[in-house]
N, C-alpha and C positions, 0 to 999 in steps of 0.2 A: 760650261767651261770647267776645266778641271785645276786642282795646283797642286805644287810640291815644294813643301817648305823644309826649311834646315840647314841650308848650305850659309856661308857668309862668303863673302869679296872684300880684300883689304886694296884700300887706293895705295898711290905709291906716298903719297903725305904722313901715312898709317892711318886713313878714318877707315874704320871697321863697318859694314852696312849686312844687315842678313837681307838674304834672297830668295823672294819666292820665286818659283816659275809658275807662267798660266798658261795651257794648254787649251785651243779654242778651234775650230772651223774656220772661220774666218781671220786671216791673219790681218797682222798687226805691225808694224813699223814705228821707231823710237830711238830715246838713247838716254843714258843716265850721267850727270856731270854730278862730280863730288859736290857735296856741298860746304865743305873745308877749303877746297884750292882749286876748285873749277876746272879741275882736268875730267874729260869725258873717259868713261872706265870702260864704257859698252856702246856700242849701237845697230837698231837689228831694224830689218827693210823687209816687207812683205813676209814676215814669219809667223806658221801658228801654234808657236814658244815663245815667249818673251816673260825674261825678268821683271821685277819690282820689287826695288833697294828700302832699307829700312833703317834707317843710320843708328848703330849702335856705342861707339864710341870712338873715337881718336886718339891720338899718339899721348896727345897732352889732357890728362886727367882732369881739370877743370872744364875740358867741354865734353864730360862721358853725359851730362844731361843734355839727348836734344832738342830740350828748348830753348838751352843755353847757342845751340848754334844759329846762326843767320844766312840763306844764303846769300851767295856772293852777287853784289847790287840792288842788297835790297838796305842797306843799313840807310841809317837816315840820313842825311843832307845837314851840315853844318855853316 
């Protein structure tokens, strides 16, 4: 499997995510949902290209670390 890294994808939220692509034989099907606002930004059905998001920052500067973000359904139960 091959990749190619360096591009970024901004959601419409503004979370900022870089993008690899992997190049393989055998394809691959998927899909990437923000992890800021749960919108799905991609998704790809028997291909053998497929991204993989790496969340780099958001609109709002308190959550540029992500560890600071959660995603959406996983906070905890009050």
């Amino acid at each position: 499997m091959n990749t190619t890294a360096g591009m970024q994808e901004s959601c419409v939220c503004g979370a900022v995510y870089g993008v690899r692509w992997h190049h393989a034989a055998i394809p691959h099907s998927g899909s990437h949902k923000c992890i800021k606002c749960g919108q799905e930004m991609r998704t790809w059905d028997n291909t053998k290209s497929w991204p993989e998001y790496t969340f780099l920052r958001s609109a709002n500067a308190k959550d540029a670390d992500p560890a600071s973000v959660k995603p959406p359904g996983l906070e905890p139960r009050k």
